[in-house]
PAKOL-147730 format. One line per field, with one value per atom (N, C-alpha, C, O): x, y, z; residue in three letters; chain; residue number from 0; atom name. Coordinates in steps of 0.001 Angstrom, whole numbers, padded with zeros to 6 digits. Example, Ala and Ser with C-alpha at 12.3 -4.5 7.8 and 13.67 -1.06 7.14 Angstrom:
PAKOL-147730
c1: c(013190,012300,013200,014236,012850,013670,012900,013409) $
c2: c(-005690,-004500,-003300,-003319,-002250,-001060,000030,001138) $
c3: c(007800,007800,007800,008465,007080,007140,007870,008039) $
residuo: c(ALA,ALA,ALA,ALA,SER,SER,SER,SER) $
cadena: c(A,A,A,A,A,A,A,A) $
num: c(0,0,0,0,1,1,1,1) $
atomo: c(N,CA,C,O,N,CA,C,O) $
This chain:
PAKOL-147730
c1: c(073445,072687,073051,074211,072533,072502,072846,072452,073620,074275,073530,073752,072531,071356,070791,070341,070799,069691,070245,071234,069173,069685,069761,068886,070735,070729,069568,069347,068589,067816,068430,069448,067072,067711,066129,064966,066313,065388,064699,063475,065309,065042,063742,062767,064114,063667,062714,061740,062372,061559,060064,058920,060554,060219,059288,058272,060039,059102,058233,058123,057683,057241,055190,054121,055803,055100,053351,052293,053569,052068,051696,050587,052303,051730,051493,050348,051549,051497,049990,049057,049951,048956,047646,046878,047638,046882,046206,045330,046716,046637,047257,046472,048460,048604,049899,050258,050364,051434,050725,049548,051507,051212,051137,051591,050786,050326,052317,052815,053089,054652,054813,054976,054758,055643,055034,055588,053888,053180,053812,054332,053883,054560,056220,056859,056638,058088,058579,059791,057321,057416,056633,056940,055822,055727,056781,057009,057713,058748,060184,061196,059995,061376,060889,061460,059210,059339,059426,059873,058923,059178,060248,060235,061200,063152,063727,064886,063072,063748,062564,061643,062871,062233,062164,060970,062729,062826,061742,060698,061898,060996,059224,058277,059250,057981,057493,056383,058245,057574,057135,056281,058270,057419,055908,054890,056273,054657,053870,052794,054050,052573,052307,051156,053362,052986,051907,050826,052232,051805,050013,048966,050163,048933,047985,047074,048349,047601,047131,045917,048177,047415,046379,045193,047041,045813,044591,043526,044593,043266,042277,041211,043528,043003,042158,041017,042721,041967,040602,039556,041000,040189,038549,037551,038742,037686,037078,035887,038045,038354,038014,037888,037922,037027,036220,036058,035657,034558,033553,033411,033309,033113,031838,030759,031950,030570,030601,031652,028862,028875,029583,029972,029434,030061,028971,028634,028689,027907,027920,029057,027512,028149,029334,030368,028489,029627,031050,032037,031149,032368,032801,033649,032491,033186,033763,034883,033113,033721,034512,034970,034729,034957,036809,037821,036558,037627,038671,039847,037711,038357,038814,039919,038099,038679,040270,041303,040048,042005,042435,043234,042263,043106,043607,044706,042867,043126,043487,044553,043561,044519,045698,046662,045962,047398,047737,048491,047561,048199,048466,049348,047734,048194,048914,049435,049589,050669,051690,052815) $
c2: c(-165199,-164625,-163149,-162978,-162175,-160577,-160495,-161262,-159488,-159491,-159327,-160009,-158255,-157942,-159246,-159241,-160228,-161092,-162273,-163006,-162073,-163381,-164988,-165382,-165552,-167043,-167775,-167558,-168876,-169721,-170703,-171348,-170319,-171205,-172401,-172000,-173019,-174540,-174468,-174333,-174537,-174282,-173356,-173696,-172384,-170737,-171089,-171344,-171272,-171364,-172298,-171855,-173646,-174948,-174571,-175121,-173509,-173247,-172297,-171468,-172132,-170906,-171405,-170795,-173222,-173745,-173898,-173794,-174182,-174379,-172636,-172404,-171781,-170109,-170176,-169736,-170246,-170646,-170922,-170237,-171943,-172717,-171945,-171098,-172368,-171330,-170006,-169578,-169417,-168356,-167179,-166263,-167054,-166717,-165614,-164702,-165680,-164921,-163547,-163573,-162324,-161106,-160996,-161951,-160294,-159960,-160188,-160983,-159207,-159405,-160631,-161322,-161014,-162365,-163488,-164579,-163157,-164152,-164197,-165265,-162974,-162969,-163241,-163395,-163253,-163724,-164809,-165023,-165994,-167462,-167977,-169152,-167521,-167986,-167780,-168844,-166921,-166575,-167453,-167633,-167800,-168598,-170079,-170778,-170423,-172129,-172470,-173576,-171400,-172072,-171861,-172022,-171518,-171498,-173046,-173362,-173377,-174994,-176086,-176146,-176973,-178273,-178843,-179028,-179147,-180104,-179371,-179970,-177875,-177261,-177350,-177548,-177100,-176446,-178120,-178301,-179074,-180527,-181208,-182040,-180338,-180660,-179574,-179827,-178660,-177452,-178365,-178435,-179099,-179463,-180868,-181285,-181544,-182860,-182206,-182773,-181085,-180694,-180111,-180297,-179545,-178763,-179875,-180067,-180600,-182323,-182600,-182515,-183070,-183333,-182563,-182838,-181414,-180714,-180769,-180774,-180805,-181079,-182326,-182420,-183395,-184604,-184447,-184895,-183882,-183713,-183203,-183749,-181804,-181104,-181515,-181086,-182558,-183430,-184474,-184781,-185049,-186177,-185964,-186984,-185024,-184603,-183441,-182626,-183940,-182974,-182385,-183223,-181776,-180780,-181282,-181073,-182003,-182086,-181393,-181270,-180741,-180465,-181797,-182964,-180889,-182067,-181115,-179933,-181931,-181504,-180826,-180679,-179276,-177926,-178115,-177518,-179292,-179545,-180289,-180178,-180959,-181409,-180155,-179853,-179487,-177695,-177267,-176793,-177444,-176286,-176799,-176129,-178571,-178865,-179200,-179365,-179184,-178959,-177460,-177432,-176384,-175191,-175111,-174572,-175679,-175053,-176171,-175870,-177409,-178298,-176933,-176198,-176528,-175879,-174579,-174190,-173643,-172532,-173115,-172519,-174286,-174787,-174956,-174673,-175419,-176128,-174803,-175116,-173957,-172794,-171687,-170867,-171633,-170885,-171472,-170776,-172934,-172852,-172608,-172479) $
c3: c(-019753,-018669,-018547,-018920,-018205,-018519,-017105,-016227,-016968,-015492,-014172,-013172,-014278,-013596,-013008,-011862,-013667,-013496,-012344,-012312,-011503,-009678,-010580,-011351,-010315,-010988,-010328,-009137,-011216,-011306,-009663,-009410,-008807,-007493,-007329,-007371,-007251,-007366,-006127,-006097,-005229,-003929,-003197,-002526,-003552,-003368,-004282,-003573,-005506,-006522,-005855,-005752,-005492,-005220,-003658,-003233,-003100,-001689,-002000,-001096,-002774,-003442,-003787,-003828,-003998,-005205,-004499,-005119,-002979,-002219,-002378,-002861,-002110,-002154,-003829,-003729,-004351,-006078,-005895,-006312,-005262,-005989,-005042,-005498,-003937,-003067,-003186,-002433,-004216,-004450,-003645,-003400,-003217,-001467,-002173,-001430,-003146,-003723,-004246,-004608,-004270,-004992,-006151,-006782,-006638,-008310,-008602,-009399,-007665,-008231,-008303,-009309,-006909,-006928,-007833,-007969,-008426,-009050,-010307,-010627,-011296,-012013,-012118,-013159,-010988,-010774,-010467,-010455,-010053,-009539,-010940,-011140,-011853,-013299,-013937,-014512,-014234,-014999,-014481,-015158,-013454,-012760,-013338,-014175,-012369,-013091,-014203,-014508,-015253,-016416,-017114,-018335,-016535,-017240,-016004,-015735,-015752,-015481,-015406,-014591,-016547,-016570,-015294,-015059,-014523,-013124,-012516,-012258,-012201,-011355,-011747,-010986,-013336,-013869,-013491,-012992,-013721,-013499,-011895,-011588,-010964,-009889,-009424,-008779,-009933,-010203,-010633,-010038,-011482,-012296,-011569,-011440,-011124,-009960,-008761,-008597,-008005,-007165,-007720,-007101,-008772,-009351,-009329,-008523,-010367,-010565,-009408,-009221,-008184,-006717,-006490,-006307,-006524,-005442,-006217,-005600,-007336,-007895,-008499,-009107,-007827,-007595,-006250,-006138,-005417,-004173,-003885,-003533,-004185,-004723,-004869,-004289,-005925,-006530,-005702,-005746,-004874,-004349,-002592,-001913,-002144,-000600,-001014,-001923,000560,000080,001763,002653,001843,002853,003462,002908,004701,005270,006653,007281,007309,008569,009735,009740,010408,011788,013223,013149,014215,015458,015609,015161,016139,016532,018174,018474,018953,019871,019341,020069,018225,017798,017783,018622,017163,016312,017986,018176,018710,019854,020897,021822,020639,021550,021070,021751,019660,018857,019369,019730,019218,019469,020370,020424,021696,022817,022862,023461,022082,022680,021366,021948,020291,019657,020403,020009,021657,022073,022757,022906,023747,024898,024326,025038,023007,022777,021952,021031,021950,021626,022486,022229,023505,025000,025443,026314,025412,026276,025499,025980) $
residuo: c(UNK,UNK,UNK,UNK,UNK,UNK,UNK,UNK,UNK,UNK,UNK,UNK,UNK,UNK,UNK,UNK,UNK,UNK,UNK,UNK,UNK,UNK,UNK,UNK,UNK,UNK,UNK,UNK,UNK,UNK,UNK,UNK,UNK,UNK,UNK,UNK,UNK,UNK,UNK,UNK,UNK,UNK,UNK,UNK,UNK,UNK,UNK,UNK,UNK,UNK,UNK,UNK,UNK,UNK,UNK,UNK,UNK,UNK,UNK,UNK,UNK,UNK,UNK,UNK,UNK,UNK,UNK,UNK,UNK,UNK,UNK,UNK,UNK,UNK,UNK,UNK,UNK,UNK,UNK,UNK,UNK,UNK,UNK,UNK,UNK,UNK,UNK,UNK,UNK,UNK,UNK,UNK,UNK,UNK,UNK,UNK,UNK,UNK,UNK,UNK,UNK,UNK,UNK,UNK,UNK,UNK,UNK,UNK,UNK,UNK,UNK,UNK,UNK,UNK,UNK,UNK,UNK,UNK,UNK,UNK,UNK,UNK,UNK,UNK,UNK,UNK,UNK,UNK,UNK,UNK,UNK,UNK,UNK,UNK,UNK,UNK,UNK,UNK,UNK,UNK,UNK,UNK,UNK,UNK,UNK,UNK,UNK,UNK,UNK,UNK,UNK,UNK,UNK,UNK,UNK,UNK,UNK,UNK,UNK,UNK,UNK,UNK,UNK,UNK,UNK,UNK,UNK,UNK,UNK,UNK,UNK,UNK,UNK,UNK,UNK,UNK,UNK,UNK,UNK,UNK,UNK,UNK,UNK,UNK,UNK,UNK,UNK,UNK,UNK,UNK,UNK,UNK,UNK,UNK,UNK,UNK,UNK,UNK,UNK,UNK,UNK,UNK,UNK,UNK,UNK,UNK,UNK,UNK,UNK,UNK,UNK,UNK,UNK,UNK,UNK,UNK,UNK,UNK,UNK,UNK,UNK,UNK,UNK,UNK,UNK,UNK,UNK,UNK,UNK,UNK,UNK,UNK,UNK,UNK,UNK,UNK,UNK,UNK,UNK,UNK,UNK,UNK,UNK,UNK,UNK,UNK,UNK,UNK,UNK,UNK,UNK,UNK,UNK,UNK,UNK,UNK,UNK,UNK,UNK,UNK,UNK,UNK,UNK,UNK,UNK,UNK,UNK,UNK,UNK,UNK,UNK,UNK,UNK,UNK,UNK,UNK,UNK,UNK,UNK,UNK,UNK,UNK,UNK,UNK,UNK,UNK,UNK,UNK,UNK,UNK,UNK,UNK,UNK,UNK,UNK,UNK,UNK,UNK,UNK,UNK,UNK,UNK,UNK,UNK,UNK,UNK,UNK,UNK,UNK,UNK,UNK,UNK,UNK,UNK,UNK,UNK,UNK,UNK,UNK,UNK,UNK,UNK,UNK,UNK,UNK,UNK,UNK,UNK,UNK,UNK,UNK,UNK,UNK,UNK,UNK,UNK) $
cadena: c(A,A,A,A,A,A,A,A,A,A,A,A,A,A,A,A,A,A,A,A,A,A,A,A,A,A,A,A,A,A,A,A,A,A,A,A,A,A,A,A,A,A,A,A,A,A,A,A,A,A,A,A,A,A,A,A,A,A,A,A,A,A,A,A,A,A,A,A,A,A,A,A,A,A,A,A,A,A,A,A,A,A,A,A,A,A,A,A,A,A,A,A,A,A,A,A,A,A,A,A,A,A,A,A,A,A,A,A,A,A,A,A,A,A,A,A,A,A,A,A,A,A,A,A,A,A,A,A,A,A,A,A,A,A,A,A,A,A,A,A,A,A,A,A,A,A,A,A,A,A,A,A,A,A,A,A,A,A,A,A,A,A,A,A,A,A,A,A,A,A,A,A,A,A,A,A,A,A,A,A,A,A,A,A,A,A,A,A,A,A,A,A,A,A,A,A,A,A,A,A,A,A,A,A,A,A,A,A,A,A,A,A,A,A,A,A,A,A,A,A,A,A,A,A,A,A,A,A,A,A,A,A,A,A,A,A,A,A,A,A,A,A,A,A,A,A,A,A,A,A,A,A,A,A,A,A,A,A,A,A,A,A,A,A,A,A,A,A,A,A,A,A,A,A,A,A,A,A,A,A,A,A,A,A,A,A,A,A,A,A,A,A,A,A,A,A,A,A,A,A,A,A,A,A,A,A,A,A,A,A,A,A,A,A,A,A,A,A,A,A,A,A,A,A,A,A,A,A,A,A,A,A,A,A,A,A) $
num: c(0,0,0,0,1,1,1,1,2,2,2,2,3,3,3,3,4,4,4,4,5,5,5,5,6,6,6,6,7,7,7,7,8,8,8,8,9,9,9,9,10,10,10,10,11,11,11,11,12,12,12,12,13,13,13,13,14,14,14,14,15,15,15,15,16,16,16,16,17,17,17,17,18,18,18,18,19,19,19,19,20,20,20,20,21,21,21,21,22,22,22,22,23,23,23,23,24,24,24,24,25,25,25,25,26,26,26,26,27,27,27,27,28,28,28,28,29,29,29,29,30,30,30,30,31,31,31,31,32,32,32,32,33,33,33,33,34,34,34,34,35,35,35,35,36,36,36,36,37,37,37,37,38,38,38,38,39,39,39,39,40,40,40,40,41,41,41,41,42,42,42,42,43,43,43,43,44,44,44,44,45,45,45,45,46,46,46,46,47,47,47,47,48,48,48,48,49,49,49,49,50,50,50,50,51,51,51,51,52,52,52,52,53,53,53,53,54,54,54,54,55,55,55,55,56,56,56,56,57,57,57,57,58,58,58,58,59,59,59,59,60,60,60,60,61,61,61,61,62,62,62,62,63,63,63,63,64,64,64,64,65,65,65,65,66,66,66,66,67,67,67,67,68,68,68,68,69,69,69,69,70,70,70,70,71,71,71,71,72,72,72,72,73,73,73,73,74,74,74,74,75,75,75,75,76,76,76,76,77,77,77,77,78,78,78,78,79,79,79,79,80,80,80,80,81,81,81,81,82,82,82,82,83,83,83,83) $
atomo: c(N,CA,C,O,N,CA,C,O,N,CA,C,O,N,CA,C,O,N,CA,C,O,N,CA,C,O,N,CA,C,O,N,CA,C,O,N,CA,C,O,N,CA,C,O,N,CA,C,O,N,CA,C,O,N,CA,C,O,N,CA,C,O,N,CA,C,O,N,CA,C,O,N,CA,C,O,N,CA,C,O,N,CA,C,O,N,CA,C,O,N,CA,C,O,N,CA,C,O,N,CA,C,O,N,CA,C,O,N,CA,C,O,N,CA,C,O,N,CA,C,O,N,CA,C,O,N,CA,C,O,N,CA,C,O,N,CA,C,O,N,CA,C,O,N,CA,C,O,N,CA,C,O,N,CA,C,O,N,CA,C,O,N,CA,C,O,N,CA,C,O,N,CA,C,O,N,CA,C,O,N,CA,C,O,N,CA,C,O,N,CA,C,O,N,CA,C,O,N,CA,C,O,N,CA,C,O,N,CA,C,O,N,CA,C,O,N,CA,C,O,N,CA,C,O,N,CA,C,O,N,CA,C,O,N,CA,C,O,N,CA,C,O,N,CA,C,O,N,CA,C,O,N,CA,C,O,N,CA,C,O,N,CA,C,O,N,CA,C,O,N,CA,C,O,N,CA,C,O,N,CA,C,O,N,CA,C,O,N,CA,C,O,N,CA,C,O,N,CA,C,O,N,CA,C,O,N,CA,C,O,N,CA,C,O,N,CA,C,O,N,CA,C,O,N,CA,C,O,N,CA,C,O,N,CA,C,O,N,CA,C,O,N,CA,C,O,N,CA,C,O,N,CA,C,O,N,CA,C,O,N,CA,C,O,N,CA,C,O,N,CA,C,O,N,CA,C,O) $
């Protein structure tokens, strides 16, 4: 290991993996959460468990309208239970 270099943390890597997939990481960190999972087997294998899901899902729901009063009647318990 070259001295410079932060040791391989599983952890840190592993919380990384939903912004991964999401698309939610920076051009850096993107390139820096590809370059970490794939220097550990354990990790790159729970990446690709998670990838698989989500695109079991993905496939697997699927987006329908709902009432316009469901929609608002929704919003207003979500702005109540977030004002208090």
């Amino acid at each position: 290991m070259e001295k410079n270099m932060i040791p391989h943390n599983c952890d840190k890597i592993l919380s990384k993996v939903f912004l991964a997939l999401d698309g939610e990481l920076t051009s850096e960190e993107e390139i820096f959460f590809l370059k970490e999972i794939n220097q550990c087997e354990g990790c790159l294998e729970k990446y690709k468990i998670e990838k698989s899901f989500k695109e079991f899902l993905s496939m697997k729901v699927r987006k329908e309208c709902c009432f316009e009063t469901l929609a608002q009647n929704i919003r207003v318990k979500l702005h109540r239970n977030t004002s208090n």
